[in-house]
C-alpha positions as CSV (number, residue, x, y, z in Angstrom):
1,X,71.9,187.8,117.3
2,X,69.5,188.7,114.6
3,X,70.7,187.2,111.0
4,X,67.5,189.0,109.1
5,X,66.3,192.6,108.9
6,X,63.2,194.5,109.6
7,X,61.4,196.7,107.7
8,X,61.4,200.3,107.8
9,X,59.7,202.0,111.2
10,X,59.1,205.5,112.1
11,X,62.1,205.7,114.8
12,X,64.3,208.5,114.2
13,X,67.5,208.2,112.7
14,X,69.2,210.3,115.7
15,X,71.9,208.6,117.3
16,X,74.6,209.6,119.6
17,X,77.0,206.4,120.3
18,X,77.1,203.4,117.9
19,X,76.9,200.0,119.7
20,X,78.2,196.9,117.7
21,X,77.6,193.4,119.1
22,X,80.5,190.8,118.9
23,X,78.9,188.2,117.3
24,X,78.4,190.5,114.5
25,X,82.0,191.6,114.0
26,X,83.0,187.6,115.0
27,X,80.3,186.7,111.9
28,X,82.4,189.5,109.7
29,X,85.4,187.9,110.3
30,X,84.4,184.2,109.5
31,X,83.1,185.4,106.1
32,X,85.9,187.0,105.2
33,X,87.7,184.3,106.0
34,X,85.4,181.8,104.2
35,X,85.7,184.3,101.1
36,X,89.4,185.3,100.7
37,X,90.4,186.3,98.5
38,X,87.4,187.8,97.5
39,X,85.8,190.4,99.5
40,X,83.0,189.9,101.5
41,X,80.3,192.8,101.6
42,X,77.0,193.1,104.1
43,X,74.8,195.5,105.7
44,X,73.9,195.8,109.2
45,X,70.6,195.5,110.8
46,X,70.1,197.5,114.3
47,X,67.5,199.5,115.9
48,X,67.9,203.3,117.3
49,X,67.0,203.0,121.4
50,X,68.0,205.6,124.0
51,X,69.9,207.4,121.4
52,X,72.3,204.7,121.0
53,X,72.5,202.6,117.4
54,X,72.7,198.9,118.2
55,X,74.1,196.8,115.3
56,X,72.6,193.5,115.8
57,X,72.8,191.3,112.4
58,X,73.9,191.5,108.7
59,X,71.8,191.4,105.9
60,X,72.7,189.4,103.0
61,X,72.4,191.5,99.5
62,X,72.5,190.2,96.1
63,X,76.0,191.4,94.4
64,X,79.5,190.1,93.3
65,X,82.2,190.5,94.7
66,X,85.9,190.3,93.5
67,X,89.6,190.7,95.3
68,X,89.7,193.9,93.4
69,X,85.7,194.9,95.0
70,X,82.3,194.1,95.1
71,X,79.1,195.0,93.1
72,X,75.8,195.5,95.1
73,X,72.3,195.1,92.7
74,X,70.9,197.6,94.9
75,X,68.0,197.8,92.2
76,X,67.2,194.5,93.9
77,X,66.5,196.0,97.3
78,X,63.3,196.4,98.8
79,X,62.2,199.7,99.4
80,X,61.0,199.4,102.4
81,X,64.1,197.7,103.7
82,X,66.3,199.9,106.7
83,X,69.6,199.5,107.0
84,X,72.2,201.2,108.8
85,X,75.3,201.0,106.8
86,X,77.6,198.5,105.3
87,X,80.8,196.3,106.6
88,X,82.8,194.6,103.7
89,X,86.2,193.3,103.5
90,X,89.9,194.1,102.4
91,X,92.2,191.5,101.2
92,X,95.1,192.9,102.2
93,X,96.4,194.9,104.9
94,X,94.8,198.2,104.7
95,X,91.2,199.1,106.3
96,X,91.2,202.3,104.7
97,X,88.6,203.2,102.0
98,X,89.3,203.4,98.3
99,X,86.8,206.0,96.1
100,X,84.6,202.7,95.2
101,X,84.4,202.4,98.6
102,X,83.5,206.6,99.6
103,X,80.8,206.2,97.2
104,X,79.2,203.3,98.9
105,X,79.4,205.2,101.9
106,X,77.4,207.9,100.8
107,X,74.8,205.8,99.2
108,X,74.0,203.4,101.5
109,X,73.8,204.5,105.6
110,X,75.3,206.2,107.5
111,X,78.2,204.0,109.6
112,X,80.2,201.5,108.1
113,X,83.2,199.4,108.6
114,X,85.9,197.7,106.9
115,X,88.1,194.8,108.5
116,X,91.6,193.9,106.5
117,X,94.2,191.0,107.2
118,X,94.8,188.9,109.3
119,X,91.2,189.8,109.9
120,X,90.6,189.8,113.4
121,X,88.7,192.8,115.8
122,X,91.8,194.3,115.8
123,X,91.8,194.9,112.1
124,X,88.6,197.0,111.7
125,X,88.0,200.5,111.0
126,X,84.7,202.1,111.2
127,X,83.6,205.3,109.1
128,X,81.0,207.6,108.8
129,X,79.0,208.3,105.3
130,X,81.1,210.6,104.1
131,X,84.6,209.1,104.9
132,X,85.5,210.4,108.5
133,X,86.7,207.7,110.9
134,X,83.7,206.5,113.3
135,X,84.0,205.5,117.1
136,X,82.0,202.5,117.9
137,X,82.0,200.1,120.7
138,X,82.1,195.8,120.9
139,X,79.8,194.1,123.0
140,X,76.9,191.9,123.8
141,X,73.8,193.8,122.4
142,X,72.1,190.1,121.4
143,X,68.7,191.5,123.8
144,X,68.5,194.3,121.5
145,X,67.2,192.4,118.7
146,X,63.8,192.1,117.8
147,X,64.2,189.0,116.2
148,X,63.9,185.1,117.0
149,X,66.6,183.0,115.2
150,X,64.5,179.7,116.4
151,X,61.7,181.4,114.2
152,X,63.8,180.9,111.1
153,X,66.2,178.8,111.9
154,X,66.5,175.3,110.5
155,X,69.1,172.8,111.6
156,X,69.3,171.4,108.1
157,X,70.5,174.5,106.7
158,X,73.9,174.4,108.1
159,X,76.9,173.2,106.4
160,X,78.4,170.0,107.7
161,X,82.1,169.9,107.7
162,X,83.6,168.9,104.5
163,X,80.4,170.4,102.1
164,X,80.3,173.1,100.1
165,X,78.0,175.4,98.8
166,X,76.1,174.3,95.7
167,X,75.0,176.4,92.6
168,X,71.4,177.2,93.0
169,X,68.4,177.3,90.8
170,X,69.0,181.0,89.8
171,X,72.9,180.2,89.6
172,X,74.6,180.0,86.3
173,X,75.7,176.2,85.6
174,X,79.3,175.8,87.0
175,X,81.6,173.6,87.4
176,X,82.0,172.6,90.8
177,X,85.5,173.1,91.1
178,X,85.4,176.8,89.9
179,X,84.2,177.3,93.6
180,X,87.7,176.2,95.4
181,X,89.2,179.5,95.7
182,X,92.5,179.8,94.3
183,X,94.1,180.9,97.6
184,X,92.6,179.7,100.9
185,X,93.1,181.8,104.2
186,X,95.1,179.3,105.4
187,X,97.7,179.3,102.9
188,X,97.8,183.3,104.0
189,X,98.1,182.1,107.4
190,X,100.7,179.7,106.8
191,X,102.9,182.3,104.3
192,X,103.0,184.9,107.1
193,X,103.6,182.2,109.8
194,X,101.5,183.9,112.2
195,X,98.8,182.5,114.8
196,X,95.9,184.6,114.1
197,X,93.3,182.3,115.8
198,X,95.7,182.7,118.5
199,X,96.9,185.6,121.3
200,X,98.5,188.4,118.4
201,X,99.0,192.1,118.9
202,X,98.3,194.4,115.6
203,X,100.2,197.5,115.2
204,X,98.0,199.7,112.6
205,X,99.8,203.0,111.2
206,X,97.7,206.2,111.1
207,X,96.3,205.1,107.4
208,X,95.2,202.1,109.0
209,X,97.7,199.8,107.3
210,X,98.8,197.1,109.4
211,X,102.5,198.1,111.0
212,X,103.4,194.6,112.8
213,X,101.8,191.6,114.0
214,X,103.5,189.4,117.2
215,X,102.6,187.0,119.2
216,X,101.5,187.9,123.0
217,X,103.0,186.0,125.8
């Protein structure tokens, strides 16, 4: 799965279908796990073939992002950057859009998703630019990237269990414990008593609010 975008190409932007691949949404969902109870806000990265939109990666923008919403420094994008749309997240239980959100649509591509609690692929909602729900399907579109994560990739990068993220050079000095967030995931998880890394069915209403959550068996 590509992690990084390309630049802008002369493909048409003509599409019939949207094709997004798992490890994309599986990626959304970490993130928004790892950032509750903040949203977490990115763009996807694709490529238009057979007139089908793959959505193969995220790209990482500069911005801040709240549990009330999220700012985008958009003046910080490169021009020549293509992007498809945006996928950001709710931290409660409704996927639908709030005006904040309709005018991100409209700026910035044309599909875009939002996944709410208990955040899981049951809990996304997919929209066009201007607000109308989107259909989209799941699955593994990995050979559709252009891209070579062992190119980029270093090992050292990642996280070992039990570190955090450190303030970095362009980072305002913080104190390190201003970076715990106040409510973890887990204590949602734990409050609503509910196995979401488990078998669960998710009953969404027509506003996309979740209705009920139970176990399968």
């Amino acid at each position: 799965m590509s992690f990084l975008s390309k630049l802008f190409n002369d493909e048409k932007d003509e599409f019939d279908e949207v094709c997004v691949d798992r490890e994309v949404l599986d990626s959304v969902i970490y993130y928004s796990k790892q950032s509750y109870p903040n949203e977490f806000l990115a763009f996807f990265d694709g490529k238009i073939e057979d007139r089908k939109l793959y959505l193969t990666g995220l790209i990482f923008i500069p911005g801040e992002t709240g549990n009330t919403g999220a700012v985008i420094h958009s003046e910080m994008l490169p021009p020549t950057l293509k992007y498809w749309g945006s996928v950001h997240s709710h931290p409660g239980p409704s996927a639908r859009p709030s005006g904040a959100d309709l005018t991100t649509f409209s700026k910035y591509g044309v599909f875009h998703m939002i996944v709410c609690l208990p955040y899981s692929l049951e809990t996304f909602m997919a929209y066009d630019k201007y607000g109308n729900i989107a259909e989209y399907s799941v699955g593994d579109y990995s050979d559709k990237s252009d891209d070579n994560i062992e190119d980029f990739f270093d090992e050292s990068d990642v996280l070992q269990e039990g570190e955090v993220i450190k303030p970095g050079f362009f980072d305002e000095d913080t104190e390190e414990e201003d970076y715990a967030p106040k409510r973890t995931y887990e204590d949602f998880e734990n409050q609503n008593n509910i196995i979401i890394n488990g078998a669960v069915n998710i009953e969404l209403d027509e506003n996309g609010n979740i209705k009920r959550i139970y176990k399968k068996y």
